[in-house]
KESE-593833 format. One record per residue (C-alpha): residue number from 1; x, z, y. Coordinates in Angstrom, 1 decimal. Example, Ala and Ser with C-alpha at 12.3 -4.5 7.8 and 13.67 -1.06 7.14 Angstrom:
BEGIN
[1,[12.3,7.8,-4.5]]
[2,[13.7,7.1,-1.1]]
This chain:
BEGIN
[1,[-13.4,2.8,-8.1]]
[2,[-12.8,2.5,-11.7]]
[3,[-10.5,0.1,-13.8]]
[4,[-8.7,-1.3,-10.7]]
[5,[-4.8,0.5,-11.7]]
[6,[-2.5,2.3,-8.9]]
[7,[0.1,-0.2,-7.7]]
[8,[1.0,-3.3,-5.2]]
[9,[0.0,-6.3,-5.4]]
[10,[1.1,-9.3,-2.7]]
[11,[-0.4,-12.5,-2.7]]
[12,[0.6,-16.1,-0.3]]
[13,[3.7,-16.1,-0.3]]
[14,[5.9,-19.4,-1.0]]
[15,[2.5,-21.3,-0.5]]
[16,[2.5,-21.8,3.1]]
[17,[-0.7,-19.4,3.1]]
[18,[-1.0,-16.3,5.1]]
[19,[0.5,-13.4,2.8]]
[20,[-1.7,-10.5,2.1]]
[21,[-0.4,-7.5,0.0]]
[22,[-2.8,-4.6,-1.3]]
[23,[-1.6,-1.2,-1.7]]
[24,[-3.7,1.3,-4.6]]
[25,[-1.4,4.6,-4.3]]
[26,[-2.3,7.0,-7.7]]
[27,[-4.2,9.4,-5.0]]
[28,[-7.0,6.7,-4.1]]
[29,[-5.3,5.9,-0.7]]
[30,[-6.0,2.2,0.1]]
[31,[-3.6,-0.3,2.2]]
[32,[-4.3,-4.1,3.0]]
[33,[-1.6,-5.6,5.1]]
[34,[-2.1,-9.5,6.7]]
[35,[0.7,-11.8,7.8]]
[36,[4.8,-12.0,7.0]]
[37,[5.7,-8.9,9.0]]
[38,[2.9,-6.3,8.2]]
[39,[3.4,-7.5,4.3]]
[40,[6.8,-7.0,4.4]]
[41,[6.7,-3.1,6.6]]
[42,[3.9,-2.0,3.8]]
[43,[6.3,-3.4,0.5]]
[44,[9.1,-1.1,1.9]]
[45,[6.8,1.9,2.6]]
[46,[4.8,1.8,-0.6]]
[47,[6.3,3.6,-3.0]]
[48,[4.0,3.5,-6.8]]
[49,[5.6,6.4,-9.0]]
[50,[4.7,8.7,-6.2]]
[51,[2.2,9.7,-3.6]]
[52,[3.4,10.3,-0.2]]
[53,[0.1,11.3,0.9]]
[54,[-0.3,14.6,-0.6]]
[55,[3.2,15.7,0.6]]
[56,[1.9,14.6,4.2]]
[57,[-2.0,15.9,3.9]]
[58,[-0.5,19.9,4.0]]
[59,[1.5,19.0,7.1]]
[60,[-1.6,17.3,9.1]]
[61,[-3.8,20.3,8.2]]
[62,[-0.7,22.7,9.9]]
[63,[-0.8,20.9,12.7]]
């Protein structure tokens, strides 16, 4: 991908619409998240300054 920037964006919300909310972390990792609940788990979790994938990917290759 090129000229799409790291960061979160939510959309439908306030608008009676089903909320969506897109997740571009700085390593390339990719999140889409569909209805009230799962929009509001993945605004918690996502974090923009930093990736908490890398600091994950060494421990899934231990195991």
């Amino acid at each position: 991908m090129t000229g799409i920037q790291p960061g979160l964006v939510v959309r439908g919300l306030g608008r009676n619409e089903l909320p969506v909310a897109d997740w571009l972390c700085s390593c390339s990792h990719h999140e889409r998240a569909r209805g009230r609940r799962a929009v509001t788990e993945l605004t918690t979790r996502a974090t923009v300054q930093h990736c908490p994938h890398t600091t994950h990917a060494s421990g899934r290759a231990a195991a």
